[in-house]
Backbone as CSV, one residue per row, in Angstrom:
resi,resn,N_x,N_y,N_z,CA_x,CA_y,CA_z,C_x,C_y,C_z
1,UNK,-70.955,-82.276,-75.546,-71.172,-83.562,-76.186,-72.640,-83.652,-76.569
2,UNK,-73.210,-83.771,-77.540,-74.096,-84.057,-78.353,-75.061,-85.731,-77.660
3,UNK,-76.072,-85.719,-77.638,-76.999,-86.480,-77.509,-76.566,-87.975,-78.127
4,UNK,-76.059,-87.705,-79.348,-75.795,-88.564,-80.608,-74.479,-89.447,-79.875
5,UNK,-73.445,-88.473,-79.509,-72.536,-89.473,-79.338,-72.092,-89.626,-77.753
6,UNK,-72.991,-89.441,-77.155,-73.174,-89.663,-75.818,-73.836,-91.808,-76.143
7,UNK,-74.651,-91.729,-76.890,-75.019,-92.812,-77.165,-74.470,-93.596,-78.002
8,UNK,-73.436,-93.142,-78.312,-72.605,-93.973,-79.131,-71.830,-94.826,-78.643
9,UNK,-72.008,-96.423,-78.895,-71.199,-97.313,-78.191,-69.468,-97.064,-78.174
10,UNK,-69.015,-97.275,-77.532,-67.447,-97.431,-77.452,-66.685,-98.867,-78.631
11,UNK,-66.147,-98.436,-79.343,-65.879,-99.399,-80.246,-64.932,-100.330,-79.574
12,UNK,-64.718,-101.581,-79.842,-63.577,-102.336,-79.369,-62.182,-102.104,-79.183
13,UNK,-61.695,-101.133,-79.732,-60.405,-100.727,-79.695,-59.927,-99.654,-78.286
14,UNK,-61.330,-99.101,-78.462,-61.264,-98.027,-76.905,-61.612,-99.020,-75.757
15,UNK,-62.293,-100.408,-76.137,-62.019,-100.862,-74.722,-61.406,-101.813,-74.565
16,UNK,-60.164,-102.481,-75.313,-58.910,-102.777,-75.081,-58.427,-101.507,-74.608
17,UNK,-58.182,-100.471,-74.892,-57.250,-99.403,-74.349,-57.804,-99.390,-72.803
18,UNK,-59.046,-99.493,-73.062,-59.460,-99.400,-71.320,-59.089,-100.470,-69.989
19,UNK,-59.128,-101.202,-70.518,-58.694,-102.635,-69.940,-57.497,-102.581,-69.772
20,UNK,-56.586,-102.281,-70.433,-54.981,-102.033,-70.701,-55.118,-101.138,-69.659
21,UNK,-55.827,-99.688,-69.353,-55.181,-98.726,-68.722,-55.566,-99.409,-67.343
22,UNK,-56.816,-100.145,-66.729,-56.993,-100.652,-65.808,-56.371,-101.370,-65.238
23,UNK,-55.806,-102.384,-66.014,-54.832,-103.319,-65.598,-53.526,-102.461,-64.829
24,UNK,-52.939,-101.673,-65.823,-51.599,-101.003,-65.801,-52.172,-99.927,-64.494
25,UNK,-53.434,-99.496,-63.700,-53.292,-98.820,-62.663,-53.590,-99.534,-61.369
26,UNK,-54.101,-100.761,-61.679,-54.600,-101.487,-60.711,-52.975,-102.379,-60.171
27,UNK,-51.951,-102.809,-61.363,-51.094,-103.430,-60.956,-49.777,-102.358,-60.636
28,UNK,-50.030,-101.448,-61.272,-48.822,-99.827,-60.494,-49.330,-99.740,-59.087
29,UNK,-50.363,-99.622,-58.717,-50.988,-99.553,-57.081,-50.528,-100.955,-56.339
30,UNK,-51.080,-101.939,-56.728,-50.305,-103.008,-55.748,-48.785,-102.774,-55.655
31,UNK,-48.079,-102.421,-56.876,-46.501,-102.504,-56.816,-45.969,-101.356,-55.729
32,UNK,-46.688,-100.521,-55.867,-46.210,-99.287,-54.963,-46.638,-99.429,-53.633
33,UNK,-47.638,-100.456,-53.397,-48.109,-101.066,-51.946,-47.026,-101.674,-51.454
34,UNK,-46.783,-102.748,-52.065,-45.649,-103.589,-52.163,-44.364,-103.209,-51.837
35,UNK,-44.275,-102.078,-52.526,-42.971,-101.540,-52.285,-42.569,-100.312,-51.166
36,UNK,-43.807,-99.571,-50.825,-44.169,-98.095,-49.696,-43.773,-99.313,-48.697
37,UNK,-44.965,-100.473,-48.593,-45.199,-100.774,-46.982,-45.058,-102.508,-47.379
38,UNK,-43.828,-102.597,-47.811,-43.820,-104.397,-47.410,-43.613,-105.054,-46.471
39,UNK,-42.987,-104.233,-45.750,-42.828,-105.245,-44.145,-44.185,-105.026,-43.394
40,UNK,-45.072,-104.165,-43.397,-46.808,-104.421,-42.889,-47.273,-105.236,-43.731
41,UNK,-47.271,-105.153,-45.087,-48.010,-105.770,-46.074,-47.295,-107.602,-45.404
42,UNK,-46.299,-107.512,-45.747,-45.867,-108.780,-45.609,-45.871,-109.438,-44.221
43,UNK,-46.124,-108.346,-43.130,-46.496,-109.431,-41.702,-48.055,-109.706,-42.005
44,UNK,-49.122,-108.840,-42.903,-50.543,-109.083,-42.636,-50.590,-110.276,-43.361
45,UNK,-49.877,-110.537,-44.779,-50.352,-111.671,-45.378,-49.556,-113.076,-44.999
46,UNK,-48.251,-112.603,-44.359,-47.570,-114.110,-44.162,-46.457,-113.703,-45.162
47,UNK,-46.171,-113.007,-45.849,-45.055,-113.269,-46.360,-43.711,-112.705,-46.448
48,UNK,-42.763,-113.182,-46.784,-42.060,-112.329,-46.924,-41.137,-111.019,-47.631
49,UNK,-40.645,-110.202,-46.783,-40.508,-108.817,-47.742,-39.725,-108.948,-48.340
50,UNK,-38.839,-109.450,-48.399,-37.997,-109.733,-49.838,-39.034,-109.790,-50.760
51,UNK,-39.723,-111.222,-50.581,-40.651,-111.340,-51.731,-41.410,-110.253,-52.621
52,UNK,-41.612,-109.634,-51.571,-42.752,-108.068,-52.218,-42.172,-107.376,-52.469
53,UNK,-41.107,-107.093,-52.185,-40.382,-106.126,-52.710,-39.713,-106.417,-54.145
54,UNK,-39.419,-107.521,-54.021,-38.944,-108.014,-56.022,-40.368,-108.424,-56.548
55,UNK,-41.183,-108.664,-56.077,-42.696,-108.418,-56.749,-43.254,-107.286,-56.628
56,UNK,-43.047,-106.176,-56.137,-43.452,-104.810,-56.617,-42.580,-104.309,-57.458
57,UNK,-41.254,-104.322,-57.412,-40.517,-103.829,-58.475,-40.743,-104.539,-59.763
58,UNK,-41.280,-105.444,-59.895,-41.340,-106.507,-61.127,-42.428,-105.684,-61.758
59,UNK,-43.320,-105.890,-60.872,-44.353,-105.081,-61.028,-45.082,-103.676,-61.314
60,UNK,-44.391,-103.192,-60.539,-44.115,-101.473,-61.244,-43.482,-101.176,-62.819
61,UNK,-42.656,-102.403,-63.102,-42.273,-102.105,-64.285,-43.058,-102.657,-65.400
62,UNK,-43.838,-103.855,-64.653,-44.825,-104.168,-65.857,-45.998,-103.234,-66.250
63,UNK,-46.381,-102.723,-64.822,-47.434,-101.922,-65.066,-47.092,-100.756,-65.943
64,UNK,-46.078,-100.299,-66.331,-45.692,-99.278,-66.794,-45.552,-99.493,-68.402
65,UNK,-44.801,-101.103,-68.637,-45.104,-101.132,-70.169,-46.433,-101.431,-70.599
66,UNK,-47.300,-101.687,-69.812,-48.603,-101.898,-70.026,-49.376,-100.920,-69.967
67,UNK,-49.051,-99.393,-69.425,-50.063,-98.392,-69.282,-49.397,-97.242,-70.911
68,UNK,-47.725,-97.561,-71.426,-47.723,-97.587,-72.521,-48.684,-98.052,-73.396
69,UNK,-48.332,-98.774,-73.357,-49.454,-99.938,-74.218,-50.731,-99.218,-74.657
70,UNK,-51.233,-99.153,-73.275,-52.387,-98.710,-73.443,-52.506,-96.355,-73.895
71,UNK,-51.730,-96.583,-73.439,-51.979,-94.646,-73.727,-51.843,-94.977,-76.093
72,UNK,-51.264,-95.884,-76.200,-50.869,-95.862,-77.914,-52.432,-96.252,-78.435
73,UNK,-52.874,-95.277,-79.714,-54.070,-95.137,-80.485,-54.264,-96.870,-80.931
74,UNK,-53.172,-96.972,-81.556,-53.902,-98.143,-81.716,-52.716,-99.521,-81.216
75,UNK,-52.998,-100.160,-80.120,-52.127,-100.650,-79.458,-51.610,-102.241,-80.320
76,UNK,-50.393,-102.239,-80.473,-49.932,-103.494,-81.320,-50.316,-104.723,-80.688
77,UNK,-50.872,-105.387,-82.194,-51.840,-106.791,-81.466,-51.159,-107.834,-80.491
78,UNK,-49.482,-108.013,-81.389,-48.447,-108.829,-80.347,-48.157,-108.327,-79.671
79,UNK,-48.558,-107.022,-79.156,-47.698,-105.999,-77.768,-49.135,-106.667,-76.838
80,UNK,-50.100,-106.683,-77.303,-51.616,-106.793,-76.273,-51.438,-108.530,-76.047
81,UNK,-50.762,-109.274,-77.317,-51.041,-111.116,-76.725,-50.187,-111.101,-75.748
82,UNK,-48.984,-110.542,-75.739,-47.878,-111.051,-74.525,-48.598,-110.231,-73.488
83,UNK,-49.184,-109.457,-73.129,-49.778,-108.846,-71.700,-50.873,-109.894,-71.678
84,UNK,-51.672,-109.892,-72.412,-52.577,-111.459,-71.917,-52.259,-113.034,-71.625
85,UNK,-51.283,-113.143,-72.394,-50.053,-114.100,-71.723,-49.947,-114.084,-70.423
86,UNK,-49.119,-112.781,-70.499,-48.377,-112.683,-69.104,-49.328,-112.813,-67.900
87,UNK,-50.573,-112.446,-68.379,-51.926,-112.329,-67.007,-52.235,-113.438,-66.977
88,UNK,-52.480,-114.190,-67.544,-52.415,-115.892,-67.390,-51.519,-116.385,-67.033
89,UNK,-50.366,-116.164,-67.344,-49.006,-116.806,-66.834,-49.262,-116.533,-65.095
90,UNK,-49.427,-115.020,-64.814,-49.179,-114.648,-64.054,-50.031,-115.311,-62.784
91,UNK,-51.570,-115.458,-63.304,-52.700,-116.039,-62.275,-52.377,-117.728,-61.937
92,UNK,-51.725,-118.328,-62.692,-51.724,-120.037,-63.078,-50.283,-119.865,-62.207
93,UNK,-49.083,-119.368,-62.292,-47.862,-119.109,-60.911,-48.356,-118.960,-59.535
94,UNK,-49.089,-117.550,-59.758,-49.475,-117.567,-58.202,-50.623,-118.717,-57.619
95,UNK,-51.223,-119.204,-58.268,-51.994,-119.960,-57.508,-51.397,-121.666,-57.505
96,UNK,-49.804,-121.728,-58.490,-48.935,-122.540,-58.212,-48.453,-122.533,-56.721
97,UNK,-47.601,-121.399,-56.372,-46.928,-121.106,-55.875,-47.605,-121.254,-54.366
98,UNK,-48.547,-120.733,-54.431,-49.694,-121.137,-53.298,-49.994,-122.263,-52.979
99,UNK,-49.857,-123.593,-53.684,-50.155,-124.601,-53.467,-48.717,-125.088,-53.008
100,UNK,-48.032,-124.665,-53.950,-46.561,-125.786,-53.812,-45.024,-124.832,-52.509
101,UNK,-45.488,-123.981,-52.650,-44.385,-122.714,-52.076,-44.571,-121.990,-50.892
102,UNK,-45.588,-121.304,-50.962,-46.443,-120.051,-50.019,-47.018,-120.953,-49.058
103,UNK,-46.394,-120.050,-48.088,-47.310,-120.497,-46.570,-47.792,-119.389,-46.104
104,UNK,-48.714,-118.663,-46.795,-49.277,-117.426,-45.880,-50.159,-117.706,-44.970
105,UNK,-50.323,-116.383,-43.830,-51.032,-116.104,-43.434,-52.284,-116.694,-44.057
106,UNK,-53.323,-116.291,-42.900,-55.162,-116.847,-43.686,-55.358,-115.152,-44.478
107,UNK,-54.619,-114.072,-44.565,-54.970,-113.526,-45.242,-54.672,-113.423,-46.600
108,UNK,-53.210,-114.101,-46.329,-52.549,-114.151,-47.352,-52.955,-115.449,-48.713
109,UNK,-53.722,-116.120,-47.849,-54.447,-117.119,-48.433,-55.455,-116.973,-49.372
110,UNK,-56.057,-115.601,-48.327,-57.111,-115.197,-49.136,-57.005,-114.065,-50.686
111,UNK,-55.746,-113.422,-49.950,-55.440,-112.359,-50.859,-54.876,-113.002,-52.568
112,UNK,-54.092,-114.165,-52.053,-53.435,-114.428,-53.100,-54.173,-114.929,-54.560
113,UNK,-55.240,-116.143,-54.091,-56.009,-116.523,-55.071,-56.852,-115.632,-55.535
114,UNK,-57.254,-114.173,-54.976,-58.069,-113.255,-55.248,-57.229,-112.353,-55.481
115,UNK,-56.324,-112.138,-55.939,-55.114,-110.950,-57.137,-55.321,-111.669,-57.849
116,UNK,-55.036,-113.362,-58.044,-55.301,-113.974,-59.187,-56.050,-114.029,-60.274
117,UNK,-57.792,-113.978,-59.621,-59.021,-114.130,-60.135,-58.570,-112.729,-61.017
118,UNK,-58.693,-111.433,-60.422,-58.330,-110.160,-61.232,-57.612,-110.060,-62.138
119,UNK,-56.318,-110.726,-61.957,-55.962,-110.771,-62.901,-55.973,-111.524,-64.512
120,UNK,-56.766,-112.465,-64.141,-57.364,-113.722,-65.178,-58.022,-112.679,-65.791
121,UNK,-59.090,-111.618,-64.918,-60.252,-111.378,-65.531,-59.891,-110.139,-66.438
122,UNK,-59.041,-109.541,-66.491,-58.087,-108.298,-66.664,-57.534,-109.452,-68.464
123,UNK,-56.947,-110.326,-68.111,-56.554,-111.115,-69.513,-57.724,-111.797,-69.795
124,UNK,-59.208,-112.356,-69.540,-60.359,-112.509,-70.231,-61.121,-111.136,-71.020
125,UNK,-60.996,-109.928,-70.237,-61.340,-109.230,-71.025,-60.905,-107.919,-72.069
126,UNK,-59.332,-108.158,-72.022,-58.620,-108.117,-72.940,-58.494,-109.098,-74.096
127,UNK,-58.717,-110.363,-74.012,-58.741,-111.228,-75.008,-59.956,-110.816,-75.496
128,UNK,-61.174,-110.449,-74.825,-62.400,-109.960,-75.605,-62.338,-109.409,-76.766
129,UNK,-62.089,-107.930,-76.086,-61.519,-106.848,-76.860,-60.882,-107.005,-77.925
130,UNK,-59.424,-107.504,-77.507,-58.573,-107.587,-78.914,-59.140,-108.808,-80.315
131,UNK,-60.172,-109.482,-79.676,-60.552,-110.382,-80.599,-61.614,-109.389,-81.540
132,UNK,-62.277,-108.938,-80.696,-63.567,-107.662,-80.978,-62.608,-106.227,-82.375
133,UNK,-61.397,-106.659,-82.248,-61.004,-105.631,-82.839,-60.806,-106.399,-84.192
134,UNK,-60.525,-107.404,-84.222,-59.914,-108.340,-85.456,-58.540,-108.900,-85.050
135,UNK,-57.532,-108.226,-84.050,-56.668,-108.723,-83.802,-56.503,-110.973,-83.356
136,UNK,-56.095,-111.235,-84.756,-55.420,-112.950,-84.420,-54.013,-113.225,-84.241
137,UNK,-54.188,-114.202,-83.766,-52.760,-114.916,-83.580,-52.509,-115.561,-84.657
């Protein structure tokens, strides 16, 4: 690699793809947590394994159309709004669900609103990106 394009910024399109692939490995790893070890996972946080277990499988499969997503050159703008959707949808539920539903554990307390934050920030800086590219609604 050349001097030249060692210094060459990353254009907006490579970092939607990046964000996309982050998201899609960060949420394949919780799902497979979720799903290897939910009855530990679910005595540390308070909850229950049913629960994690249809939230890792949910999850494993999202992460998967999302790491699609992201492996495609140039990723479709309505394929990238519904994953930023969905990460908003997804942070504004759980920290529903926490208020109105969930009785975890104090770890689970802690854990929950903080998957959240990540995931907001995962759909803030994907909305970056895809705006950075020209992609509108």
């Amino acid at each position: 690699m050349s001097v030249t394009q060692a210094r060459t910024p990353a254009s907006p399109r490579v970092w939607l793809r990046r964000w996309l692939t982050l998201d899609a490995v960060v949420t394949g790893g919780n799902a497979l947590v979720y799903l290897a070890a939910a009855g530990p996972v679910g005595r540390l946080l308070g909850l229950d394994t049913g629960l994690l277990v249809g939230l890792g499988a949910f999850l494993l499969g999202y992460a998967a159309v999302v790491g699609w997503l992201a492996s495609r050159r140039e990723p479709a703008t309505a394929a990238v709004w519904c994953v930023i959707e969905a990460n908003v949808a997804w942070s504004v539920a759980s920290l529903v669900a926490l208020a109105l539903w969930l009785d975890p554990d104090a770890p689970g307390a802690v854990w929950i609103p903080a998957q959240a934050a990540v995931v907001a920030a995962f759909a803030a800086l994907q909305y970056r990106a895809l705006r950075a590219t020209g992609g509108q609604r």
